[in-house]
Wavefront OBJ file of the C-alpha trace (Angstrom):
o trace
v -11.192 -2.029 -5.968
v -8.833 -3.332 -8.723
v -5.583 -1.912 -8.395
v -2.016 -2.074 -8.878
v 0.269 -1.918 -5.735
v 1.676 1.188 -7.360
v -1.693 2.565 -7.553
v -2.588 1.899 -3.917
v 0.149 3.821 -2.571
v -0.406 6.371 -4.596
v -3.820 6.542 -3.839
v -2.874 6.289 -0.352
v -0.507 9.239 -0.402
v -3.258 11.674 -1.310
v -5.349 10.575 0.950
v -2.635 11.179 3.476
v -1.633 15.440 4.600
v 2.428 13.971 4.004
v 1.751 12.854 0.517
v 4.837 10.771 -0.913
v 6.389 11.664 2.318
v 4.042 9.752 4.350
v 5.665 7.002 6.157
v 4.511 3.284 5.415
v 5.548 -0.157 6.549
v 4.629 -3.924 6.072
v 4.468 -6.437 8.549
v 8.133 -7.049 7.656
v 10.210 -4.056 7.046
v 11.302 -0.728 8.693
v 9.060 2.121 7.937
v 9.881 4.688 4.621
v 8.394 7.260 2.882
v 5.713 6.117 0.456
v 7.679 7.830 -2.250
v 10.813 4.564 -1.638
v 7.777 2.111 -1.642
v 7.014 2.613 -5.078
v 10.217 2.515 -6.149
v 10.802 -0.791 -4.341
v 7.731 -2.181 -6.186
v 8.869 -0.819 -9.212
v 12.448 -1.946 -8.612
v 11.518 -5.525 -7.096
v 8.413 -7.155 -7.772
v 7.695 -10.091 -10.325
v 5.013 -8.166 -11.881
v 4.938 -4.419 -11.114
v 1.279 -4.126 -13.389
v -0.068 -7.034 -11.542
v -3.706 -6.362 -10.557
v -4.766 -6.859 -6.755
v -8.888 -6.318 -5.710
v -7.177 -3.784 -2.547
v -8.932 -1.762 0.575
v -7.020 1.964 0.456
v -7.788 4.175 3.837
v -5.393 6.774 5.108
v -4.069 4.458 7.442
v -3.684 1.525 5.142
v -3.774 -1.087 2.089
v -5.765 -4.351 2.692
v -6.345 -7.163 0.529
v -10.319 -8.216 -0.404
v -10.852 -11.471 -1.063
v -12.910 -12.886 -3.243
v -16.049 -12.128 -2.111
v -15.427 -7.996 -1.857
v -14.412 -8.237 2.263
v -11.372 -6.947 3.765
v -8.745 -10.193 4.639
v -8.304 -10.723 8.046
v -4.491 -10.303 9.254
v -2.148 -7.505 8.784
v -2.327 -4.748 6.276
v -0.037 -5.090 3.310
v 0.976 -1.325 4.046
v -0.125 0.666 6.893
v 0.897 4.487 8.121
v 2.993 4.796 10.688
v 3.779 8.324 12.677
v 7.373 8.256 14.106
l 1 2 3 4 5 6 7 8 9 10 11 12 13 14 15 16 17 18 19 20 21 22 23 24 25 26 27 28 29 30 31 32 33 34 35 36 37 38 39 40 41 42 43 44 45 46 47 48 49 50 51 52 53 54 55 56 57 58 59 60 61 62 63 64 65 66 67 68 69 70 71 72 73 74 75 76 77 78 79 80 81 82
């Protein structure tokens, strides 16, 4: 589905019981709440409206790729329980 990133973690906090206090991390960062996320995307990317096509469970974000599957590799976000 066509989203921002913004979107996606949005999406993914209501999908999680924690909402915006659900704790996420990428494959290169320490784990915060989903709430500092956004703000980091808002705060930090290029392009904070850029459009990804993403894969949103409650346990993460994936990319698709062209073709509609989910990218091999790590998740650009994924819940973590600590």
């Amino acid at each position: 589905m066509e989203m921002t990133m913004i979107e996606a973690l949005e999406k993914l906090a209501h999908l999680n019981e924690d909402g915006f206090e659900t704790l996420v991390k990428t494959n290169a960062g320490e784990p915060h709440a989903i709430e500092y996320a956004i703000e980091d995307v808002r705060n930090y990317a290029e392009d904070p409206d850029e459009i990804f096509d993403l894969h949103v469970t409650e346990d993460s974000i994936r990319a698709l790729d062209e073709n509609g599957y989910i990218k091999s590799g790590e998740a650009l976000y994924r819940v973590v329980n600590e």
